[in-house]
Predicted model as a PDB file, atoms N, CA, C, CB and O in Angstrom, pLDDT in the B-factor column:
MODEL        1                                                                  
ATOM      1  N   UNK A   1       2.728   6.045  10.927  1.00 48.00           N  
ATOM      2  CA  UNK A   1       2.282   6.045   9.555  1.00 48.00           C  
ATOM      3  C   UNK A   1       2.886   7.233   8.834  1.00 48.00           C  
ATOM      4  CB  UNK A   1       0.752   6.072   9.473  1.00 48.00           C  
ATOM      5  O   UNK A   1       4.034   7.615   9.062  1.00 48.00           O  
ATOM      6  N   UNK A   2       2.001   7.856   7.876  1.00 50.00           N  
ATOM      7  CA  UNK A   2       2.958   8.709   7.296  1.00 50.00           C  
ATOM      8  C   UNK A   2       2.134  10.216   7.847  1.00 50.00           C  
ATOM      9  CB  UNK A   2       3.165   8.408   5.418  1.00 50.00           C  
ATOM     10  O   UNK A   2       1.445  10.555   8.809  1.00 50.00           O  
ATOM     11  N   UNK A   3       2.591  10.740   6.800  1.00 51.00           N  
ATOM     12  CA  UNK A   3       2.343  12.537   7.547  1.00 51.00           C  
ATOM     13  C   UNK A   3       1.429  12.600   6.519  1.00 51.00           C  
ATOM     14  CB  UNK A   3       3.801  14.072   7.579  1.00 51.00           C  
ATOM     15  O   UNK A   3       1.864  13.407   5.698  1.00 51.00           O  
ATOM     16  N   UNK A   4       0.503  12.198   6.207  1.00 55.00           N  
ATOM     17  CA  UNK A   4      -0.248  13.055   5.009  1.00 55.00           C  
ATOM     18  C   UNK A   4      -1.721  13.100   5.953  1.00 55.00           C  
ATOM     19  CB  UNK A   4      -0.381  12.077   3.103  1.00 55.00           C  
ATOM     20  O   UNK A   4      -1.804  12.898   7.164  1.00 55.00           O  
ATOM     21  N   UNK A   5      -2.844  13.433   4.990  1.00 53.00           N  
ATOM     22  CA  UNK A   5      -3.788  14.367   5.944  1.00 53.00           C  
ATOM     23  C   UNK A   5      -5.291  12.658   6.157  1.00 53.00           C  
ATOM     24  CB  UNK A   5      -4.578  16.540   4.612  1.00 53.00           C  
ATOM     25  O   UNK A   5      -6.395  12.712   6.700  1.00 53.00           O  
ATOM     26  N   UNK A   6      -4.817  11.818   5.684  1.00 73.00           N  
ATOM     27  CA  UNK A   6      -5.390  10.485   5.413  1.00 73.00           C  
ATOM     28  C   UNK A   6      -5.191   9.898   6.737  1.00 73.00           C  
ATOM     29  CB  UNK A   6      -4.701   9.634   4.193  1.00 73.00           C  
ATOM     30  O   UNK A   6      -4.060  10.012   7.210  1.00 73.00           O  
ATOM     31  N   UNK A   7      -5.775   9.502   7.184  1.00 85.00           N  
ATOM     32  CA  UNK A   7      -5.717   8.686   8.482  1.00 85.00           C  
ATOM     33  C   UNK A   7      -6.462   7.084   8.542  1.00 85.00           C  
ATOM     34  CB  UNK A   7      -6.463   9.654   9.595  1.00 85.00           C  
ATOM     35  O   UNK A   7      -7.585   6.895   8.074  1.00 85.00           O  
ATOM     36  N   UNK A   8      -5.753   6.137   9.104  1.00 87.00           N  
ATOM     37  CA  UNK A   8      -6.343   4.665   8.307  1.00 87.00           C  
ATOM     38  C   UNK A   8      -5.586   4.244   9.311  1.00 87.00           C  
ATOM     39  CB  UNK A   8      -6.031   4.063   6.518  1.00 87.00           C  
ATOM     40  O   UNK A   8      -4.533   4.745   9.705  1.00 87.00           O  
ATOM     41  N   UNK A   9      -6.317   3.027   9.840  1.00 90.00           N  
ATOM     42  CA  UNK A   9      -6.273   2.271  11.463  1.00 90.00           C  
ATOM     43  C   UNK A   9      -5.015   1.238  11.136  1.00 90.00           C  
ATOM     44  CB  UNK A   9      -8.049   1.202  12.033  1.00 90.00           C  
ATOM     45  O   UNK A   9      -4.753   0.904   9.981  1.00 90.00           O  
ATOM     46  N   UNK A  10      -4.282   0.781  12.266  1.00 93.00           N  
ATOM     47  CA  UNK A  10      -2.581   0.063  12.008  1.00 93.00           C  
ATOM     48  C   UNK A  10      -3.016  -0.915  10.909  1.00 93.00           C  
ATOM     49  CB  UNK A  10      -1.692  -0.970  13.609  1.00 93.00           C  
ATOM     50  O   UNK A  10      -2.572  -1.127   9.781  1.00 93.00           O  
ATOM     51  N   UNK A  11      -4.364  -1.614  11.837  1.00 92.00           N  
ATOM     52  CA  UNK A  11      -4.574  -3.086  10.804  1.00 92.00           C  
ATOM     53  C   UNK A  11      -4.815  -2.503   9.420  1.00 92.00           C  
ATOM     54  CB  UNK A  11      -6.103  -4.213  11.244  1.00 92.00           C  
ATOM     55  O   UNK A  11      -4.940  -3.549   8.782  1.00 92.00           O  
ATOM     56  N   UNK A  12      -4.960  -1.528   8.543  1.00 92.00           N  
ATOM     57  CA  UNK A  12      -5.119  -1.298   6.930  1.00 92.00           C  
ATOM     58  C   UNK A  12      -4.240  -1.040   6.887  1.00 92.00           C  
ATOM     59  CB  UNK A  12      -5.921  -0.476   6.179  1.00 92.00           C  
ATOM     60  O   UNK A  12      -3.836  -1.397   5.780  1.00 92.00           O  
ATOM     61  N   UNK A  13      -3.197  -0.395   7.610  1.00 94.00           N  
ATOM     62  CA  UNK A  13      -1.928   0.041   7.258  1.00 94.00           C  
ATOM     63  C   UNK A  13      -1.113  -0.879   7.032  1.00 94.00           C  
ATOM     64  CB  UNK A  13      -1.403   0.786   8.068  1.00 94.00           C  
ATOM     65  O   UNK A  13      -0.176  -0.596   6.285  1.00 94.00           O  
ATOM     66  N   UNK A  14      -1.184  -2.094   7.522  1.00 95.00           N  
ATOM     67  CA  UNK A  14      -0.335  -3.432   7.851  1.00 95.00           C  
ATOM     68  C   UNK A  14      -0.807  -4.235   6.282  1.00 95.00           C  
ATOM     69  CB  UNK A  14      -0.975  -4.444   9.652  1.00 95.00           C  
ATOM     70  O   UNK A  14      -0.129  -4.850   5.459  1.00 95.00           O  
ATOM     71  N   UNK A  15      -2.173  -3.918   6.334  1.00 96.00           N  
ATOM     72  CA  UNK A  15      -2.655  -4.680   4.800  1.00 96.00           C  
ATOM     73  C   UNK A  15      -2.164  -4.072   3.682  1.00 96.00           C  
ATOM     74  CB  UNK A  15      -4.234  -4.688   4.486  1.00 96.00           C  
ATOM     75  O   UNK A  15      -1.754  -4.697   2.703  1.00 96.00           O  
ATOM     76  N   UNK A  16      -2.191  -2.457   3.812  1.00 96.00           N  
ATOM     77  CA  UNK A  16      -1.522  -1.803   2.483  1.00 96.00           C  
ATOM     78  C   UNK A  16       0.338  -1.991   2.280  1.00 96.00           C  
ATOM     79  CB  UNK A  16      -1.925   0.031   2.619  1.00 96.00           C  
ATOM     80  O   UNK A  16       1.102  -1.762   1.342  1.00 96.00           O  
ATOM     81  N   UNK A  17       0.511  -2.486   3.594  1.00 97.00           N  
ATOM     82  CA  UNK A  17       1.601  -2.399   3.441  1.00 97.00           C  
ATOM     83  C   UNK A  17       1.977  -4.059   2.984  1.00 97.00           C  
ATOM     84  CB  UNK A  17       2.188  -1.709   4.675  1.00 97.00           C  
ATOM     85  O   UNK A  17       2.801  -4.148   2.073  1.00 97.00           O  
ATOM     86  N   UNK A  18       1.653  -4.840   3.322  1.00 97.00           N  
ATOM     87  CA  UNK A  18       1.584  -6.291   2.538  1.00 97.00           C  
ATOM     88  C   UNK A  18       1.590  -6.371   1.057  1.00 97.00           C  
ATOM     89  CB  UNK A  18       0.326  -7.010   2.884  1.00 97.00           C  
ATOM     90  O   UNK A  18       2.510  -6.771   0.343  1.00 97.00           O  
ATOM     91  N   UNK A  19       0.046  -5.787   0.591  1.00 98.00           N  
ATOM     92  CA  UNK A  19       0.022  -5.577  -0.637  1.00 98.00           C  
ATOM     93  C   UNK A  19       1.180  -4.825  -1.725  1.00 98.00           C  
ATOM     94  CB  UNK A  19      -1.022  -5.022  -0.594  1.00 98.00           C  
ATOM     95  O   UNK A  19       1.540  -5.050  -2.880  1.00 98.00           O  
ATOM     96  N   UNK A  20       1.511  -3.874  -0.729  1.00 97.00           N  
ATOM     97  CA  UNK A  20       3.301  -2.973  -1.264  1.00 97.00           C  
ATOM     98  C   UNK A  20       4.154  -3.608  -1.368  1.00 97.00           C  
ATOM     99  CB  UNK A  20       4.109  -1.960  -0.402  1.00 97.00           C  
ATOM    100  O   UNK A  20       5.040  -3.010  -1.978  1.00 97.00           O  
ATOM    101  N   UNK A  21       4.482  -4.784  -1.036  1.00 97.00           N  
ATOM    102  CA  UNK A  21       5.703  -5.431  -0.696  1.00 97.00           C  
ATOM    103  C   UNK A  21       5.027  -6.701  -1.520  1.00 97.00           C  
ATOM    104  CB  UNK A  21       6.200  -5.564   1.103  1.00 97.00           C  
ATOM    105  O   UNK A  21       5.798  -7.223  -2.326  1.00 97.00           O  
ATOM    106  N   UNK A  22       3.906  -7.185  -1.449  1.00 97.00           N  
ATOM    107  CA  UNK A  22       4.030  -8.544  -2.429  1.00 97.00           C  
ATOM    108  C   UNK A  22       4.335  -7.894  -4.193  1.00 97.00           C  
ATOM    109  CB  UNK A  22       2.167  -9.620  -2.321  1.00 97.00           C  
ATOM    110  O   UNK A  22       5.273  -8.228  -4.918  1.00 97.00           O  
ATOM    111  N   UNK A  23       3.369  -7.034  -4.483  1.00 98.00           N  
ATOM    112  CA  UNK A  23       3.044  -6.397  -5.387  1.00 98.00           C  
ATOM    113  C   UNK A  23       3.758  -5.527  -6.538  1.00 98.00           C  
ATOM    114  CB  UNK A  23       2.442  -5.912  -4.848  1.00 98.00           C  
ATOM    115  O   UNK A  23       3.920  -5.458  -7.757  1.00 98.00           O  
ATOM    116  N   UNK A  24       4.184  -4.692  -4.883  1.00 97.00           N  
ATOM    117  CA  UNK A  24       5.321  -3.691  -6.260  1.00 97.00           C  
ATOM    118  C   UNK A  24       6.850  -3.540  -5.397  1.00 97.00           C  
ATOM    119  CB  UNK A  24       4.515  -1.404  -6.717  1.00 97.00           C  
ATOM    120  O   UNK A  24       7.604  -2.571  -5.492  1.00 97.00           O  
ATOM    121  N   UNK A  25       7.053  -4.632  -4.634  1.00 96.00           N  
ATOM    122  CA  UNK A  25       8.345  -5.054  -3.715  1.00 96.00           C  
ATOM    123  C   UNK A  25       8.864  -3.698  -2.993  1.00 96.00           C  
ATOM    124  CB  UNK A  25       9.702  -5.761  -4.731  1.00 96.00           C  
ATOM    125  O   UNK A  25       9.999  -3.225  -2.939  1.00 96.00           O  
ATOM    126  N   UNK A  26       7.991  -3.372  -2.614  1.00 96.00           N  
ATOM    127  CA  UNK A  26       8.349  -2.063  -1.544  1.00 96.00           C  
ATOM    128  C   UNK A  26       8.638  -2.498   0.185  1.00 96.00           C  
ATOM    129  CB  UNK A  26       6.806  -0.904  -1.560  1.00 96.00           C  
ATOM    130  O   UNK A  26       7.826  -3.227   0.755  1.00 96.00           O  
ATOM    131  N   UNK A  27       9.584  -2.089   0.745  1.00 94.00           N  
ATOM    132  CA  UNK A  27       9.769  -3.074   1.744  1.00 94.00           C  
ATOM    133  C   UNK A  27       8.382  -2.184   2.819  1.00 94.00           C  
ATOM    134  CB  UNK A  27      11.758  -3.193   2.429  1.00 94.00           C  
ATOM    135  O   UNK A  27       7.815  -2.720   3.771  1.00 94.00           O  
ATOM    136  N   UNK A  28       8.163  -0.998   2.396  1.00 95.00           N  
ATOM    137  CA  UNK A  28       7.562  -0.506   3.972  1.00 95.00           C  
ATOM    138  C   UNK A  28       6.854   0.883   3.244  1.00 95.00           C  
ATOM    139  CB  UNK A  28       9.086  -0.072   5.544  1.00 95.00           C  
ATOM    140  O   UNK A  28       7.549   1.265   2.302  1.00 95.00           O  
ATOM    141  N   UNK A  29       5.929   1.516   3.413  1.00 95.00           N  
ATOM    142  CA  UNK A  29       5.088   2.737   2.944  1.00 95.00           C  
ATOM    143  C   UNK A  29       5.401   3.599   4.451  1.00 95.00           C  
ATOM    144  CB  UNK A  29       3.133   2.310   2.508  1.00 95.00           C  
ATOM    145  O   UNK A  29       4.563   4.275   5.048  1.00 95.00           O  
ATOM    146  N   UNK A  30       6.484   3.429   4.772  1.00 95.00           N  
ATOM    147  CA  UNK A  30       6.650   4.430   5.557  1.00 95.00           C  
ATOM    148  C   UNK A  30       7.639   5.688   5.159  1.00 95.00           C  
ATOM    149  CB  UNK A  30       7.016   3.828   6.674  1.00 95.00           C  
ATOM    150  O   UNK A  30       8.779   5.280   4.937  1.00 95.00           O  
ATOM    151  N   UNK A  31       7.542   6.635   5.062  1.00 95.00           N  
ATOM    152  CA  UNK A  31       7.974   8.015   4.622  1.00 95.00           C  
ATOM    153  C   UNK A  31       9.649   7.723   5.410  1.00 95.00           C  
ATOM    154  CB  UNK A  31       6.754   9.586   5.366  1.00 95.00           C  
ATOM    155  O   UNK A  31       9.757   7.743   6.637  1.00 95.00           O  
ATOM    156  N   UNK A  32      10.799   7.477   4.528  1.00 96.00           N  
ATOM    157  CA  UNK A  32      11.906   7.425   5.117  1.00 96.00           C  
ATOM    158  C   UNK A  32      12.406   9.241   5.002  1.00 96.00           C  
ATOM    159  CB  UNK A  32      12.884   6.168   4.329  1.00 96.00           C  
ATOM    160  O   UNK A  32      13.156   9.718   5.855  1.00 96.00           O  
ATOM    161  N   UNK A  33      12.183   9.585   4.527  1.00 97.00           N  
ATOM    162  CA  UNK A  33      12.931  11.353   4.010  1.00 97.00           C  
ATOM    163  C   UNK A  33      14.242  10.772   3.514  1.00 97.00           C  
ATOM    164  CB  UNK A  33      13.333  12.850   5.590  1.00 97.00           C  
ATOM    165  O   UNK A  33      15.250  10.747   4.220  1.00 97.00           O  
ATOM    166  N   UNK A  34      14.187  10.263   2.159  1.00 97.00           N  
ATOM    167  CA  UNK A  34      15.089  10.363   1.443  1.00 97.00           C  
ATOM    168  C   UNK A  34      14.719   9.497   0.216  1.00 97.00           C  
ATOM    169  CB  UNK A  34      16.234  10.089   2.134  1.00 97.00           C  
ATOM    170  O   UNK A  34      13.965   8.525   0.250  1.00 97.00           O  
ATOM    171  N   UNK A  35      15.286   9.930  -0.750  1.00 96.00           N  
ATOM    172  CA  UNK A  35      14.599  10.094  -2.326  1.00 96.00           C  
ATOM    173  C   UNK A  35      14.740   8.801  -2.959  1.00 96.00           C  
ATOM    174  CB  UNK A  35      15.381  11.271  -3.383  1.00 96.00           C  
ATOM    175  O   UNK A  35      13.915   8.188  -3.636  1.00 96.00           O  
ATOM    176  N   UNK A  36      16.196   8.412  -2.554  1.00 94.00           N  
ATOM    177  CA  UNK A  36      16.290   7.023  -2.811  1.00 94.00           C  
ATOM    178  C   UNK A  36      15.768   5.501  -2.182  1.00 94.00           C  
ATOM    179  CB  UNK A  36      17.361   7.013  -2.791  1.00 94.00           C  
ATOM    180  O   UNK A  36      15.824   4.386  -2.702  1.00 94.00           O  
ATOM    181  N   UNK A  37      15.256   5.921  -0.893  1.00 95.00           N  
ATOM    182  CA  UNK A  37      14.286   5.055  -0.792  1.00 95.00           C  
ATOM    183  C   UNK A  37      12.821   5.246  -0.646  1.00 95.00           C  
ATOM    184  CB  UNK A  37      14.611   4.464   0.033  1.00 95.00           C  
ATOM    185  O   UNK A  37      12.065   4.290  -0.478  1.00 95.00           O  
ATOM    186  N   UNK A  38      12.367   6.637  -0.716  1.00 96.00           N  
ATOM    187  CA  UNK A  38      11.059   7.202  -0.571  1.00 96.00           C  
ATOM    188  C   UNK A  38      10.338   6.876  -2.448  1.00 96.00           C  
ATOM    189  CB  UNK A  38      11.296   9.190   0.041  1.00 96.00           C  
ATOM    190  O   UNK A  38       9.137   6.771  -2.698  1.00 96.00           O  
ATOM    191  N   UNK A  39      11.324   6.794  -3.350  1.00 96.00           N  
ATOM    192  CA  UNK A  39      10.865   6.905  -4.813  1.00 96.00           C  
ATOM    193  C   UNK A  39      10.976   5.692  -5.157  1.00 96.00           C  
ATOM    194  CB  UNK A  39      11.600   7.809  -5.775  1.00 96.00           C  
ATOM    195  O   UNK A  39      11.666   4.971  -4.436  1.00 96.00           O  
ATOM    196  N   UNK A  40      10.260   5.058  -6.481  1.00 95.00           N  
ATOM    197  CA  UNK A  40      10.535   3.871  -6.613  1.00 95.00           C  
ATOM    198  C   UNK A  40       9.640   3.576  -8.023  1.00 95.00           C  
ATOM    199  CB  UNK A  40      10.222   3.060  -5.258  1.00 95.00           C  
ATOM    200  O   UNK A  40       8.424   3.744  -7.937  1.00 95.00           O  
ATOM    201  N   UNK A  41      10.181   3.165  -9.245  1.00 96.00           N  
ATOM    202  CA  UNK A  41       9.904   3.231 -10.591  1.00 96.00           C  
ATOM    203  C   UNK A  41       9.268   2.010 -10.431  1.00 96.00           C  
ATOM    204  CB  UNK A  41      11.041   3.404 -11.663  1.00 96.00           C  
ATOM    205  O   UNK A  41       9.902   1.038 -10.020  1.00 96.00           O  
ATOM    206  N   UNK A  42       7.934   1.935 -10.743  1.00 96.00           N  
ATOM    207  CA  UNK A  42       6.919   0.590 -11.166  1.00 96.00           C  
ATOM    208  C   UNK A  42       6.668   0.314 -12.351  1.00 96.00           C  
ATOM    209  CB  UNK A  42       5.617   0.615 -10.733  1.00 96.00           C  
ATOM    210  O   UNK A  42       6.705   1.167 -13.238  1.00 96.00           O  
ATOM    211  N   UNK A  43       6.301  -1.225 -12.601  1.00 97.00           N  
ATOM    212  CA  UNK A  43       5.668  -1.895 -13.793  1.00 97.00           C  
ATOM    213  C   UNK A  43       4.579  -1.345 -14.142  1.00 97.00           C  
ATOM    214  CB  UNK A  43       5.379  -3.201 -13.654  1.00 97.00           C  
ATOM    215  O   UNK A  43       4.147  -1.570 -13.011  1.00 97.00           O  
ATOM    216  N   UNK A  44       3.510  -0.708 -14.763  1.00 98.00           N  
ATOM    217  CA  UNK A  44       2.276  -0.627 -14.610  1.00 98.00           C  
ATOM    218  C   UNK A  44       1.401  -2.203 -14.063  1.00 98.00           C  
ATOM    219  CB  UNK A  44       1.881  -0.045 -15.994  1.00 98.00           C  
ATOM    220  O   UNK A  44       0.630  -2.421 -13.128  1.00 98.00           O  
ATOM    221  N   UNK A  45       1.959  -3.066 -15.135  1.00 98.00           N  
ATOM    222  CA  UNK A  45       1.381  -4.761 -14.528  1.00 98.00           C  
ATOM    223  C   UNK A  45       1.656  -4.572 -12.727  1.00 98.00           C  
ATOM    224  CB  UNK A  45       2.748  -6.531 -15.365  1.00 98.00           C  
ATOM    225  O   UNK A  45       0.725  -4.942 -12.012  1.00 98.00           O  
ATOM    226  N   UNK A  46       2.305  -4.281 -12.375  1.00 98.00           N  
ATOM    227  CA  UNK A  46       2.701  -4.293 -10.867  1.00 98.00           C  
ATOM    228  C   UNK A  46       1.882  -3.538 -10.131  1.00 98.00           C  
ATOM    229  CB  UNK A  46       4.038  -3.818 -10.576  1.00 98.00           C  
ATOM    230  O   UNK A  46       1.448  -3.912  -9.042  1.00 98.00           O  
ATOM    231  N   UNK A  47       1.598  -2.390 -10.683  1.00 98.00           N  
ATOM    232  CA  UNK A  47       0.266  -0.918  -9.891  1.00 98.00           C  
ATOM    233  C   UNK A  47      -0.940  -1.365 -10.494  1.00 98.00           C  
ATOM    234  CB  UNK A  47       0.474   1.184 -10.495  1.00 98.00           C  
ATOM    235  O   UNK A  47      -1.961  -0.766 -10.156  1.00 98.00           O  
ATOM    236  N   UNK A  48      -1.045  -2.340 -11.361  1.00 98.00           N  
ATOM    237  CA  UNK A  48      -2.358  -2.852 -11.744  1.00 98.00           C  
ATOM    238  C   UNK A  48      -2.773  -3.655 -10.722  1.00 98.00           C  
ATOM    239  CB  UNK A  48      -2.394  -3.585 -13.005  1.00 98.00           C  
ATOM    240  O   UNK A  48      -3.903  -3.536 -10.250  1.00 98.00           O  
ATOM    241  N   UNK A  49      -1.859  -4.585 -10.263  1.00 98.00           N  
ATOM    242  CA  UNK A  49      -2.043  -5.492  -9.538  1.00 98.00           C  
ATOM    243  C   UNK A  49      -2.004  -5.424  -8.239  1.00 98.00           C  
ATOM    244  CB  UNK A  49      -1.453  -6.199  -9.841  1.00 98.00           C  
ATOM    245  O   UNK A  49      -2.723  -6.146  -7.548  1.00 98.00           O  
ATOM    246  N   UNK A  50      -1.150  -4.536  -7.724  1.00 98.00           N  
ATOM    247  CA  UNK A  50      -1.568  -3.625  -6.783  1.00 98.00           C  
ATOM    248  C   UNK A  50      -3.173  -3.270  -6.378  1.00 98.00           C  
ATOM    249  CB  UNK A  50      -0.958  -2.518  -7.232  1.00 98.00           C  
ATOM    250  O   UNK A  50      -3.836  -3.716  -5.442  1.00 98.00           O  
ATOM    251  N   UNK A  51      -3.494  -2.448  -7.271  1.00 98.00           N  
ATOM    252  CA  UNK A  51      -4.788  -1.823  -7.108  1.00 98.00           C  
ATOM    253  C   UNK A  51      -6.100  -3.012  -7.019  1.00 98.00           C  
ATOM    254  CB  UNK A  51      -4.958  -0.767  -8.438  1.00 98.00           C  
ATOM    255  O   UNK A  51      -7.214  -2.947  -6.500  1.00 98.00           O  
ATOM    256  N   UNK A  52      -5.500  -3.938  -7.668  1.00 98.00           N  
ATOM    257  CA  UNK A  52      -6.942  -4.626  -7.575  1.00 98.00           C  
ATOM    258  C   UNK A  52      -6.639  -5.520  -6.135  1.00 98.00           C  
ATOM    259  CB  UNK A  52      -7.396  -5.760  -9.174  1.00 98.00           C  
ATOM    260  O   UNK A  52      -7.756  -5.443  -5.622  1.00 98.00           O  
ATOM    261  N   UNK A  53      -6.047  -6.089  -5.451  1.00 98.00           N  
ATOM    262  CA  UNK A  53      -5.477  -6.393  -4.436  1.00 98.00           C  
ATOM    263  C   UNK A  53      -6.061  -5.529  -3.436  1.00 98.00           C  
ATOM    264  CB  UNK A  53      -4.151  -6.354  -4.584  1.00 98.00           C  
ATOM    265  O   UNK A  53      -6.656  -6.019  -2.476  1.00 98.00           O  
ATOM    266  N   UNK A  54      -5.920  -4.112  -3.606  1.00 97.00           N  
ATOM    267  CA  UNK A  54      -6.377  -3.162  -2.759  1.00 97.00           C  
ATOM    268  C   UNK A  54      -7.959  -3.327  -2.524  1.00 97.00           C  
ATOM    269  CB  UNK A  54      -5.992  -1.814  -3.326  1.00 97.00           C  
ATOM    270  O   UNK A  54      -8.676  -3.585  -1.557  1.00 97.00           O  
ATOM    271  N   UNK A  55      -8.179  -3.003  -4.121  1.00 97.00           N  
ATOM    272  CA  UNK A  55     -10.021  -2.512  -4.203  1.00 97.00           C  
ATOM    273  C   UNK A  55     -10.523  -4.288  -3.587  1.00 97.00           C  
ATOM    274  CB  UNK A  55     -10.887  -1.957  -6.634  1.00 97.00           C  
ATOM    275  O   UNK A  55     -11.694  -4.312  -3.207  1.00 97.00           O  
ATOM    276  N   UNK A  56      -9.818  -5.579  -3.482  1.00 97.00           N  
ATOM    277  CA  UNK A  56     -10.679  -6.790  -3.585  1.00 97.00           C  
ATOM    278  C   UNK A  56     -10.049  -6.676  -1.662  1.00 97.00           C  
ATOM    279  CB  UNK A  56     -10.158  -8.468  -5.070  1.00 97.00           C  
ATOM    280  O   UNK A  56     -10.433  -7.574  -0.912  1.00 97.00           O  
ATOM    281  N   UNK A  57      -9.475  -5.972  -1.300  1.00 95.00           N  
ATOM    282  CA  UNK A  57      -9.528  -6.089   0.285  1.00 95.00           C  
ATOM    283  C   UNK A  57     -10.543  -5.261   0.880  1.00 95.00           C  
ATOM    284  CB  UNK A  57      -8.203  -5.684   0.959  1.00 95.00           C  
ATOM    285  O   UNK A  57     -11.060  -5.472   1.977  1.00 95.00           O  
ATOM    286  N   UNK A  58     -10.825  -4.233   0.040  1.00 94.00           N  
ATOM    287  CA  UNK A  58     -11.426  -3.453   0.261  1.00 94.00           C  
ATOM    288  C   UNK A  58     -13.464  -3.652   0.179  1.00 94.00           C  
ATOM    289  CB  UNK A  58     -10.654  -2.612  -0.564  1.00 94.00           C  
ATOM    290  O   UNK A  58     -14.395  -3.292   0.899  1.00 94.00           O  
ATOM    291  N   UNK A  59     -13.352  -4.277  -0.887  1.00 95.00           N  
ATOM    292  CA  UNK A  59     -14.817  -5.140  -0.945  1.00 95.00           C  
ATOM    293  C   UNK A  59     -14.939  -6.573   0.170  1.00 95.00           C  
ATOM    294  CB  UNK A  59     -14.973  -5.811  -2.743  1.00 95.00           C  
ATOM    295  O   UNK A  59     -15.954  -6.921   0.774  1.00 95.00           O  
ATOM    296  N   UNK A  60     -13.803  -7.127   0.200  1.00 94.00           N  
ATOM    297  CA  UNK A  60     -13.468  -8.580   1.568  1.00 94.00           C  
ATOM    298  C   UNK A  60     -14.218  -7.419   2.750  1.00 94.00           C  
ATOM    299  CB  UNK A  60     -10.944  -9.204   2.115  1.00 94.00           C  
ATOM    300  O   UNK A  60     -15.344  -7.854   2.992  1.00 94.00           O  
ATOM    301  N   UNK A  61     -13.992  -6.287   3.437  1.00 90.00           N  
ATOM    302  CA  UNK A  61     -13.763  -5.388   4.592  1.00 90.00           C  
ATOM    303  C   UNK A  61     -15.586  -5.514   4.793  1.00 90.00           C  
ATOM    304  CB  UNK A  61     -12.836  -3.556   4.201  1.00 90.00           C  
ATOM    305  O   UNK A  61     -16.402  -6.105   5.501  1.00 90.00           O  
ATOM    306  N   UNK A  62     -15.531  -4.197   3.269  1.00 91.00           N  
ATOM    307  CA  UNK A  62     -17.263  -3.614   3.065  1.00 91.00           C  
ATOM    308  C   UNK A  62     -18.500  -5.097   3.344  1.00 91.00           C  
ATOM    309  CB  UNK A  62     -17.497  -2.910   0.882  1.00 91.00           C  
ATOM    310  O   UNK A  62     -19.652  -5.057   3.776  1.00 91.00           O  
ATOM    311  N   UNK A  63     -17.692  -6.245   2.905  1.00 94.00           N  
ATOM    312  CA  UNK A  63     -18.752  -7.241   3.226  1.00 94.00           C  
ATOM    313  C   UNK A  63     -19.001  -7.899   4.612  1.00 94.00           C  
ATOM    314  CB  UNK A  63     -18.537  -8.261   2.398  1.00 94.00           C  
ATOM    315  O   UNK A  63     -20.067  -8.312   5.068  1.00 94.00           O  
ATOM    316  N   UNK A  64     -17.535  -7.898   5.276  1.00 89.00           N  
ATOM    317  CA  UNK A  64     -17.543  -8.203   6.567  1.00 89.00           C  
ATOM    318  C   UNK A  64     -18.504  -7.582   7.320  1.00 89.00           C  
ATOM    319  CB  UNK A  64     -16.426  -7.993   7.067  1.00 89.00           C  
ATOM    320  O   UNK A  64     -18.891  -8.167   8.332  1.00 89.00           O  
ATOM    321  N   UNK A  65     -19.169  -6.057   6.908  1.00 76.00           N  
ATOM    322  CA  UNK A  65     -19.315  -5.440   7.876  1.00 76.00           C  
ATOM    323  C   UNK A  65     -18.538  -4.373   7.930  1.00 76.00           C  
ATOM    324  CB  UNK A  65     -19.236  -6.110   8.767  1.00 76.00           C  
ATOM    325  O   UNK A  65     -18.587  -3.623   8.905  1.00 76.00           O  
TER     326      UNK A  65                                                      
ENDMDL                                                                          
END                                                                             
């Protein structure tokens, strides 16, 4: 995963990373170290849609249990 101080189990990682790639066509949220593929200019419609994707997996999870 990546290096930051957040820690989140493969299976959310696999979901955030779905949502990245349908959403805002990111192939992978994995930290390459390099600018041109680590950076990446979005739609807002695209991080909108993103986010709710996120928060409605995120309520799917909280209800499961």
């Amino acid at each position: 995963m990546s290096n930051t101080n957040t820690t989140i189990s493969a299976a959310r990682f696999r979901q955030l990373e779905e949502i990245a790639r349908k959403h805002l066509h990111l192939e992978t949220l994995q930290e390459r170290n390099s600018d041109r593929l680590d950076f990446s200019d979005q739609a807002v419609w695209c991080i909108r849609d993103a986010l709710v994707a996120a928060f409605e997996a995120g309520l799917e999870a909280g209800a499961k249990g």
